[in-house]
C-alpha positions as a Python dict, from the first residue, in 0.01 Angstrom:
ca = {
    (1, 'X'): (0, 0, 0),
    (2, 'X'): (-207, 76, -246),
    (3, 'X'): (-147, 209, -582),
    (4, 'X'): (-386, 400, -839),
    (5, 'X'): (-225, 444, -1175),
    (6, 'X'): (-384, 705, -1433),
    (7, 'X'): (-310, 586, -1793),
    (8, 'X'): (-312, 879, -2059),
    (9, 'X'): (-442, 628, -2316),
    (10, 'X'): (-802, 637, -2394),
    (11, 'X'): (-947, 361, -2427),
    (12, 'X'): (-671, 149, -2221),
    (13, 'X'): (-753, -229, -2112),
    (14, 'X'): (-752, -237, -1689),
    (15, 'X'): (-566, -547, -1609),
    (16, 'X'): (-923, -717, -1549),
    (17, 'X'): (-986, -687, -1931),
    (18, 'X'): (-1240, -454, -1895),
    (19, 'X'): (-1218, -91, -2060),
    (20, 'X'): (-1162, 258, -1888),
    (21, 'X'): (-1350, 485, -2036),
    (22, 'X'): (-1233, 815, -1883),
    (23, 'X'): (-1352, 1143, -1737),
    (24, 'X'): (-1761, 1033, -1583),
    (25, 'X'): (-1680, 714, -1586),
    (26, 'X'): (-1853, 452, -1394),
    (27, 'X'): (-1704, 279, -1083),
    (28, 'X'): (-1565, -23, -1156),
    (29, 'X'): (-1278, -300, -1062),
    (30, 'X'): (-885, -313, -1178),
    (31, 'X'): (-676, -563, -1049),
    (32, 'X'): (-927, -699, -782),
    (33, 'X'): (-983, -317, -628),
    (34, 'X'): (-1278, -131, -700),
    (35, 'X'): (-1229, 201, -845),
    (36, 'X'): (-1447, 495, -785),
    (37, 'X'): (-1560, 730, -1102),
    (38, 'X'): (-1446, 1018, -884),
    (39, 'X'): (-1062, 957, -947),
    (40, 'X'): (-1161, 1180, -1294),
    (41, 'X'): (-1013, 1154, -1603),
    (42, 'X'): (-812, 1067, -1775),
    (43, 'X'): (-909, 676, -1741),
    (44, 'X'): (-794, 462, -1408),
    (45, 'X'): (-649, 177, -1317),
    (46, 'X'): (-524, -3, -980),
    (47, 'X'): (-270, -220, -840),
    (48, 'X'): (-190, -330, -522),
    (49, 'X'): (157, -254, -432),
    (50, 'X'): (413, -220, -151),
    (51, 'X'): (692, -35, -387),
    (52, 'X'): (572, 37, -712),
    (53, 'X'): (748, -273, -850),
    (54, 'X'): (486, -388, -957),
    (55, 'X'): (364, -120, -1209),
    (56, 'X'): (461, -110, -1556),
    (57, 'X'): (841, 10, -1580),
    (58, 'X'): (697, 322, -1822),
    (59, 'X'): (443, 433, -1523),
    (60, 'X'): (594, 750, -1277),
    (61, 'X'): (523, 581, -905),
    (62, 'X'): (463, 882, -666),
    (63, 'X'): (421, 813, -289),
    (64, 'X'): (522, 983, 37),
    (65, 'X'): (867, 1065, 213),
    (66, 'X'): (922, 1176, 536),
    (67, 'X'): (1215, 1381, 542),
    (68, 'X'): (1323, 1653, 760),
    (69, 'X'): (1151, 1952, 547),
    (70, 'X'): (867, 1707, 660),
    (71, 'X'): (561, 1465, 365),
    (72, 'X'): (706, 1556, 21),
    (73, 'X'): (659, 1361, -304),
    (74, 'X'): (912, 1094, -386),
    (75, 'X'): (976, 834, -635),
    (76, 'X'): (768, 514, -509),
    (77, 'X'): (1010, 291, -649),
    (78, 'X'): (1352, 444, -567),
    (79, 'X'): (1257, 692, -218),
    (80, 'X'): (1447, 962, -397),
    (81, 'X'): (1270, 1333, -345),
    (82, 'X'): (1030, 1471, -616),
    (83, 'X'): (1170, 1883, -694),
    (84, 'X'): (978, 2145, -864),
    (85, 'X'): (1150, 2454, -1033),
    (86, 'X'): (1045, 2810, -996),
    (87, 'X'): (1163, 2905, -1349),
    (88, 'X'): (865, 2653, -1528),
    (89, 'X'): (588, 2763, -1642),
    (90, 'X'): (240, 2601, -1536),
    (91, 'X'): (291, 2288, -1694),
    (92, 'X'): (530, 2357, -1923),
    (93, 'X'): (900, 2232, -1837),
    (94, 'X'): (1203, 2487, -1917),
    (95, 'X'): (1491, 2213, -1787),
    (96, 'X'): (1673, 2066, -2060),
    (97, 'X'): (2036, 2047, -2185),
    (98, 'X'): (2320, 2025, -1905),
    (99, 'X'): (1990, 2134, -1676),
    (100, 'X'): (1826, 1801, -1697),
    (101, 'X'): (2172, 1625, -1652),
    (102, 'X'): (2163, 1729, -1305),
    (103, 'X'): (1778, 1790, -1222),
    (104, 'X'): (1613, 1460, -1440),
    (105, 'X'): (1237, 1531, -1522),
    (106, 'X'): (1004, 1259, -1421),
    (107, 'X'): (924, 1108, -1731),
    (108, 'X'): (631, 812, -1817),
    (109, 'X'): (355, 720, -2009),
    (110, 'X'): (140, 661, -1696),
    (111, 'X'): (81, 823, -1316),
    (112, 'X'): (74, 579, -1026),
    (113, 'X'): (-6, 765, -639),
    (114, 'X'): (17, 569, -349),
    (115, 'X'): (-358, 530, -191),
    (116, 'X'): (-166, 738, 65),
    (117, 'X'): (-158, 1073, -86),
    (118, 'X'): (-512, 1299, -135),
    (119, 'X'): (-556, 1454, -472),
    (120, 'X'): (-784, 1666, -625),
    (121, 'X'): (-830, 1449, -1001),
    (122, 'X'): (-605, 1681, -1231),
    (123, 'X'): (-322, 1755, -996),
    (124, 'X'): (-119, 1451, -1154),
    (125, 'X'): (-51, 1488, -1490),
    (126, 'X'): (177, 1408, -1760),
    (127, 'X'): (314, 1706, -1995),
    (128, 'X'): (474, 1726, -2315),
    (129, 'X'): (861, 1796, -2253),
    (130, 'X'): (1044, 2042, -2520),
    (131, 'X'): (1150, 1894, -2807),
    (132, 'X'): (875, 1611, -2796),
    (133, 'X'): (873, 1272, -2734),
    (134, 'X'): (865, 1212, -2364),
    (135, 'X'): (580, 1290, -2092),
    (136, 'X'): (651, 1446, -1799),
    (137, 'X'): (526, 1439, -1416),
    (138, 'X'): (377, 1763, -1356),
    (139, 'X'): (229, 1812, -1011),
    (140, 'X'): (-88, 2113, -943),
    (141, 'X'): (101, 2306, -1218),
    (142, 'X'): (485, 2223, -1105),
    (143, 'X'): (680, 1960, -1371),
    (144, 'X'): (884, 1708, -1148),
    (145, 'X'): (1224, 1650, -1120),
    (146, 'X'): (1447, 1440, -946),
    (147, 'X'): (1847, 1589, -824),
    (148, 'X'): (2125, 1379, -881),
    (149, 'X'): (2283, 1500, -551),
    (150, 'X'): (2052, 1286, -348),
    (151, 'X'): (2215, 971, -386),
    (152, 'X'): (1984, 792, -127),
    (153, 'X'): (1648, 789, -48),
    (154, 'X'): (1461, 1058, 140),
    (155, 'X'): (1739, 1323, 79),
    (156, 'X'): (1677, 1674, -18),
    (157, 'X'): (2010, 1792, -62),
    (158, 'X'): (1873, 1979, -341),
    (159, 'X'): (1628, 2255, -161),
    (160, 'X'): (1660, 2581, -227),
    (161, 'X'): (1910, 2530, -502),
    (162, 'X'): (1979, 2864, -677),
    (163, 'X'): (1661, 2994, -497),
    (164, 'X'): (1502, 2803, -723),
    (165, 'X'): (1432, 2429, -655),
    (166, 'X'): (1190, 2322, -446),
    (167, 'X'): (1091, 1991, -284),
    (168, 'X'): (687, 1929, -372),
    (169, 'X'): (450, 1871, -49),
    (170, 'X'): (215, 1621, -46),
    (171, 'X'): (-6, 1850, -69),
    (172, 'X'): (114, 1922, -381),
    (173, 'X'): (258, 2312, -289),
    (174, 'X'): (606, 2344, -297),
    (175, 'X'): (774, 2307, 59),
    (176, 'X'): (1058, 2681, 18),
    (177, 'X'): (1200, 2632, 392),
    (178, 'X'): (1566, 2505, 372),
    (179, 'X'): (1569, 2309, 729),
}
């Protein structure tokens, strides 16, 4: 499968050498794939991949899961579900404490999506978490988590947690059935 990574950094080398330059950019190559301007900023880069393994370890790989709330995000290295909470703000995580011991934000310095998944450019974004320092995973509006109840891959054992958590579609929307 295929893997686009956005890097937040301006400026950033493509693996080819050759320099993203960001939102209106031309079309170019990264990795031996050509990359369309359309992707939108911030600046692009690809890789071929059939897990994610091959990304950086500080980029957020987000592919597909098929699970039986049916296509949500997941984690494109590990399988495990992608959750959105109801109590954020639009892009602005509330989590933290003995919260994010349990629900762990999705935290990078770089997006990778799976060829896989339509976007709009924008829906993927890093945010700042509270406090500072790390980036988070913030999907059309909804920072991303991962539960530490779903032990395997593809599980969703945390929907509808306090009427609050919420697996994230591939479409981005958040999925609020509980079977």
């Amino acid at each position: 499968m295929l893997v686009v990574a956005v890097t937040l950094v301006v400026g950033a080398c493509s693996s080819s050498g050759t320099k993203a330059s960001g939102a209106g950019a031309s079309s170019g190559t990264a990795g031996g794939v050509t990359m369309p301007s359309s992707i939108g900023a911030p600046p692009s880069l690809a890789t071929p991949s059939g897990t994610g393994d091959t990304l950086p370890a500080d980029t957020v790989a987000v592919t597909a899961s098929s699970t039986s709330l049916g296509d949500v995000l997941a984690d494109g290295r590990t399988g495990h579900t992608f959750y959105a909470f109801t109590g954020d703000g639009h892009d602005v995580p509330t989590c933290t404490g003995a919260c994010a011991r349990v629900w762990v934000p999705v935290t990078g310095t770089q997006i990778g999506v799976a060829a896989s998944i339509s976007y709009r450019p924008g829906e993927f974004r890093l945010v700042a978490r509270p406090g500072g320092g790390a980036r988070q995973l913030s999907v059309a509006g909804h920072p991303v988590y991962r539960y530490t109840g779903d032990t395997l891959a593809g599980q969703t054992r945390g929907q509808g947690t306090q009427g609050k958590w919420f697996v994230i579609g591939t479409d981005g929307q958040l999925v609020t059935t509980t079977s």
